[in-house]
MDAnalysis code that builds the backbone (N, CA, C; Angstrom):
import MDAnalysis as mda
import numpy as np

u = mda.Universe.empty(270, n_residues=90, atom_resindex=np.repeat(np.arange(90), 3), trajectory=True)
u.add_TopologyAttr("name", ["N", "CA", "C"] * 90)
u.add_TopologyAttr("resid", np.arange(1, 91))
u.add_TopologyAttr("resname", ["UNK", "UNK", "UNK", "UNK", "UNK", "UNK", "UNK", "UNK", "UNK", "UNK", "UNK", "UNK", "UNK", "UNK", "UNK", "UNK", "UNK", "UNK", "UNK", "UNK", "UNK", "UNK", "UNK", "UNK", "UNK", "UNK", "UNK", "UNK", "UNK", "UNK", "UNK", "UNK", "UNK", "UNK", "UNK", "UNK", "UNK", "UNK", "UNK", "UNK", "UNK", "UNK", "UNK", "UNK", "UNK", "UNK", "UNK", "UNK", "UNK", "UNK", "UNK", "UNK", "UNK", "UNK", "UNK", "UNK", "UNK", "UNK", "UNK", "UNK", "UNK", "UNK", "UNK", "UNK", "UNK", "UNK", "UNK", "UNK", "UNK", "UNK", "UNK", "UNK", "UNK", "UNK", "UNK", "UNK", "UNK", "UNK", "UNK", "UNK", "UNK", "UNK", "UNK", "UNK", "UNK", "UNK", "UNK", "UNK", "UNK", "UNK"])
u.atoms.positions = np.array([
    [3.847, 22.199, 21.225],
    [3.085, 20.981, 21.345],
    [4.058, 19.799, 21.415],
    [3.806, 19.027, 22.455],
    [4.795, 17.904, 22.419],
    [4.385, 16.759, 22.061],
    [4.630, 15.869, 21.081],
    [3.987, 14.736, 20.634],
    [4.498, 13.187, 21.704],
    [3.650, 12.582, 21.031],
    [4.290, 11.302, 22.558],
    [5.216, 10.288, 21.413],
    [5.919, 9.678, 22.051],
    [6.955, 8.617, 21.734],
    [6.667, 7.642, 20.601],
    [6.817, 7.608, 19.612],
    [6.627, 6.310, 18.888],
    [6.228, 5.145, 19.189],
    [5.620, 4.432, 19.285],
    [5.232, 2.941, 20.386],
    [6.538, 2.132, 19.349],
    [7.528, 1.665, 20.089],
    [8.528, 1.138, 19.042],
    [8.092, 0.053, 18.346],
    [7.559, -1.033, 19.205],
    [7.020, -2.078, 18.322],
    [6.512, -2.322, 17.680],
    [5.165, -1.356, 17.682],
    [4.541, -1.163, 16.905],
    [5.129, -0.336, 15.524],
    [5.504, 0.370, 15.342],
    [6.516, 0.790, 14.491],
    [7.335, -0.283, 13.117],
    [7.944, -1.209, 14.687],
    [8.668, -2.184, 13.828],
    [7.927, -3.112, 13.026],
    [6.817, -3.657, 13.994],
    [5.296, -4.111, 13.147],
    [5.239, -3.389, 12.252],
    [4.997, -2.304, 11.734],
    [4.529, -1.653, 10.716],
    [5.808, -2.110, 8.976],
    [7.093, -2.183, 9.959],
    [8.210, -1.879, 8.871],
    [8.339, -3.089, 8.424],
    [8.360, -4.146, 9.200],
    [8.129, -5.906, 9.029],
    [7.016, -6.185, 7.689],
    [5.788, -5.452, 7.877],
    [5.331, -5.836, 7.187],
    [5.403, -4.974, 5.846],
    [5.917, -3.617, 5.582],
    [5.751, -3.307, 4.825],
    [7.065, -4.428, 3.926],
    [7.930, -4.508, 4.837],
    [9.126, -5.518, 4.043],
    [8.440, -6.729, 3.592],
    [7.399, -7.217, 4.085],
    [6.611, -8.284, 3.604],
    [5.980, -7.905, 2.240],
    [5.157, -6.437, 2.395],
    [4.587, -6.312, 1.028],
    [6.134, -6.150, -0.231],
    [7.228, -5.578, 0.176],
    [7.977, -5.469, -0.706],
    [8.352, -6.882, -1.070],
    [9.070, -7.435, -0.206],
    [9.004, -8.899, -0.944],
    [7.766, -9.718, -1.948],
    [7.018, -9.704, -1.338],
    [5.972, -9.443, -2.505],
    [5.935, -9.101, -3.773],
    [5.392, -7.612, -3.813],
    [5.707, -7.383, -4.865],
    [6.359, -6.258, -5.282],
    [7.577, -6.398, -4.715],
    [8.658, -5.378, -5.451],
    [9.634, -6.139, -6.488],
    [9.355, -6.990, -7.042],
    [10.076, -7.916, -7.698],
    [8.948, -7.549, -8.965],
    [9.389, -7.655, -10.321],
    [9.074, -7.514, -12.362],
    [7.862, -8.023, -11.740],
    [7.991, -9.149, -11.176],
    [6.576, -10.430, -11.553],
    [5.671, -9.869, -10.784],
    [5.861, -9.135, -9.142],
    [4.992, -8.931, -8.197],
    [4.521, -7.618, -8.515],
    [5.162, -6.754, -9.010],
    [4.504, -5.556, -10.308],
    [3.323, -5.828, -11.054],
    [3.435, -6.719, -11.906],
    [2.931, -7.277, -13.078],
    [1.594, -8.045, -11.972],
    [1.359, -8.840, -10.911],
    [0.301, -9.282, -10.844],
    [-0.238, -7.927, -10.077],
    [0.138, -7.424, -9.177],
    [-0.380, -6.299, -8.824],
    [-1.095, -5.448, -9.592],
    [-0.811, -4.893, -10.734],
    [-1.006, -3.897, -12.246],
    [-2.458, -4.881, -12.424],
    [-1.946, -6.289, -12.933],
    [-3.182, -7.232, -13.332],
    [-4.328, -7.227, -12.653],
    [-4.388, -7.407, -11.039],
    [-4.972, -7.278, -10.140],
    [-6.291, -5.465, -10.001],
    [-5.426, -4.995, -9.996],
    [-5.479, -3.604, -10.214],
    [-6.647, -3.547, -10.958],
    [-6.194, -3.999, -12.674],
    [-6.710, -3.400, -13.935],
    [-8.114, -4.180, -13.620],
    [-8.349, -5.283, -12.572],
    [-9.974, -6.191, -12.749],
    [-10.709, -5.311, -11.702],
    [-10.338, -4.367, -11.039],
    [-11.595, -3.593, -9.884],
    [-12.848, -3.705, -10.726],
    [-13.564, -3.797, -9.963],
    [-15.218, -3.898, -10.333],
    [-15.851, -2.517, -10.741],
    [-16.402, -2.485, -11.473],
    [-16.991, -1.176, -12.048],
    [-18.647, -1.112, -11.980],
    [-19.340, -0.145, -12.373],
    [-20.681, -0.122, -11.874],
    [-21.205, -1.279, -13.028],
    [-22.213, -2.040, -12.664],
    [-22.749, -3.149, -13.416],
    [-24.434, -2.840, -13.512],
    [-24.783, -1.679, -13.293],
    [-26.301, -1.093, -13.339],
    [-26.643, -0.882, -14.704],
    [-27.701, -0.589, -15.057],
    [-28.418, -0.275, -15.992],
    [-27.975, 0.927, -16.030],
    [-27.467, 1.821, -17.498],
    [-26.908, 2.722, -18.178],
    [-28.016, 3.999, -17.362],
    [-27.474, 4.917, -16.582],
    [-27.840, 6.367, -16.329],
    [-28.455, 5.435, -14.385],
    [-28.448, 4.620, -14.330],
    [-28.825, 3.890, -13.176],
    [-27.448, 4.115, -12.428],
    [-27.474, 4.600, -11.238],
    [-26.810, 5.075, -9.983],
    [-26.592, 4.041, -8.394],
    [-25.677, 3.248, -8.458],
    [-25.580, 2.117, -7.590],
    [-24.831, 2.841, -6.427],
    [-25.488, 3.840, -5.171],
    [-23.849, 4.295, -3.985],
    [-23.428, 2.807, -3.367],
    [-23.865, 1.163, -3.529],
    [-22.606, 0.381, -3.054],
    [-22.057, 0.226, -4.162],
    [-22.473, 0.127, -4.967],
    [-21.991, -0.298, -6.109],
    [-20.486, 0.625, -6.278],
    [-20.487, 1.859, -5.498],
    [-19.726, 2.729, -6.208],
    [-18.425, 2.649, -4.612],
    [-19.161, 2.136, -3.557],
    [-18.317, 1.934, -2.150],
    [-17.840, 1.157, -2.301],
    [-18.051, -0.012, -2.927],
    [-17.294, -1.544, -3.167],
    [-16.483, -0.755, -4.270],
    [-16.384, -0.300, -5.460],
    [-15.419, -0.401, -6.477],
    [-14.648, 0.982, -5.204],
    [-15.012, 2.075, -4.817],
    [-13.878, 2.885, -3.859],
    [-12.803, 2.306, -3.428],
    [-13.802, 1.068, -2.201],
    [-12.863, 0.270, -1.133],
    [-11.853, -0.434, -2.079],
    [-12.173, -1.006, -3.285],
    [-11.099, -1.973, -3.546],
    [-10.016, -0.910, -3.961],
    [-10.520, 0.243, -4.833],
    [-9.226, 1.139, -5.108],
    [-8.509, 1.321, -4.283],
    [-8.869, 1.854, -2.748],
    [-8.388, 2.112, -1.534],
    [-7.391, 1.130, -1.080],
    [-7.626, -0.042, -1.797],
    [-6.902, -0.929, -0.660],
    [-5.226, -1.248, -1.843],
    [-5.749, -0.810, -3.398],
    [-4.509, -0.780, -3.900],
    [-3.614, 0.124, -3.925],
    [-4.550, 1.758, -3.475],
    [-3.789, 2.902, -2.997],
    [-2.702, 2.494, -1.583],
    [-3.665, 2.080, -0.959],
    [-2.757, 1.745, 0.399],
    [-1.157, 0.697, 0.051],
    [-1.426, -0.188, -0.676],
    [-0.040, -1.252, -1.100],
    [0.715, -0.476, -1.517],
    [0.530, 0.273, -2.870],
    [1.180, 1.099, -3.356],
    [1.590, 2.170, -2.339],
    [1.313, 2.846, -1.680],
    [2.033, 3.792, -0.364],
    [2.892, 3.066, 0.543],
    [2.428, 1.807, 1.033],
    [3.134, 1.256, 1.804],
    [4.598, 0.611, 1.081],
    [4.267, 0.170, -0.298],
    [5.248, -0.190, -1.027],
    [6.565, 0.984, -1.335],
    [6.208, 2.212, -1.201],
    [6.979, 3.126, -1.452],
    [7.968, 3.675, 0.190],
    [7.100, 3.251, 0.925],
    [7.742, 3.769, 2.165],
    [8.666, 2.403, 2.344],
    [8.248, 0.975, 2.096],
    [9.404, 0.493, 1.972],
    [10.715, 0.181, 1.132],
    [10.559, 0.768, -0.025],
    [11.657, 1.262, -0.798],
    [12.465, 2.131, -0.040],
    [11.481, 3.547, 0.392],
    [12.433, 4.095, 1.018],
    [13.316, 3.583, 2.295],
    [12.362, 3.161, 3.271],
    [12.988, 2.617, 4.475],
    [14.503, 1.601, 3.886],
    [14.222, 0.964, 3.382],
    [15.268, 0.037, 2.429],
    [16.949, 0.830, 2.048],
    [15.920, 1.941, 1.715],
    [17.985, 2.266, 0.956],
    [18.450, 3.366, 2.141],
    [19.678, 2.959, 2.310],
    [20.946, 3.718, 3.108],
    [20.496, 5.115, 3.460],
    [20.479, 5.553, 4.483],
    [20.479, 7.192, 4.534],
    [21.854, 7.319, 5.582],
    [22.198, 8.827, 5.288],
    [22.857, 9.498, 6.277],
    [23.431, 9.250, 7.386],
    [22.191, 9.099, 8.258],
    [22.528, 8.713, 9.609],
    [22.693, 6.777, 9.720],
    [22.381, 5.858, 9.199],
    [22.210, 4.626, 9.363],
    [23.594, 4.607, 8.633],
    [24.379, 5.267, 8.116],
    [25.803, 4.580, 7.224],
    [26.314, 4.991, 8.405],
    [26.289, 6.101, 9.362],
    [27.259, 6.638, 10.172],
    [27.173, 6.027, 12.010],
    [25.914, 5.519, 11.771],
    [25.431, 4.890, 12.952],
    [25.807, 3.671, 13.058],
    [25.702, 2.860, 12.448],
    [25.121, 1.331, 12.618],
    [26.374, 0.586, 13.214],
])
């Protein structure tokens, strides 16, 4: 199976911004509001044994969207430090 080409720019779009989220918050402080941020997701606000499915899509989506920072935050750590080929290349 042959896969097709990377779209480069798009790519670099992708790495730009993950360097954006790291600047952000890869720094003590940008941790710390992130965590803060995090710890306020919305939780079900129904009447006890009462079953809300938006109630439960809105608190998902927001998890989702701190899962996603956090992934993207890690791929730019990695992208960030030295490998192999970029010490021998560049």
């Amino acid at each position: 199976m042959i896969l097709p080409a990377p779209d480069t720019k798009a790519v670099e779009r992708a790495r730009a911004e993950r360097r954006r989220l790291l600047n952000l918050f890869g720094s003590a402080e940008g941790q710390q509001v992130l965590a803060e941020l995090e710890a306020h997701l919305p939780v079900f606000q129904g009447q006890p044994g009462h079953y809300d499915p938006l109630d439960a899509m809105r608190r998902d989506a927001h998890r989702e969207v701190f899962l996603v920072i956090r992934h993207q935050l890690k791929l730019a750590r990695k992208e960030s430090q030295p490998t192999p080929y970029n010490e021998n290349h560049d």
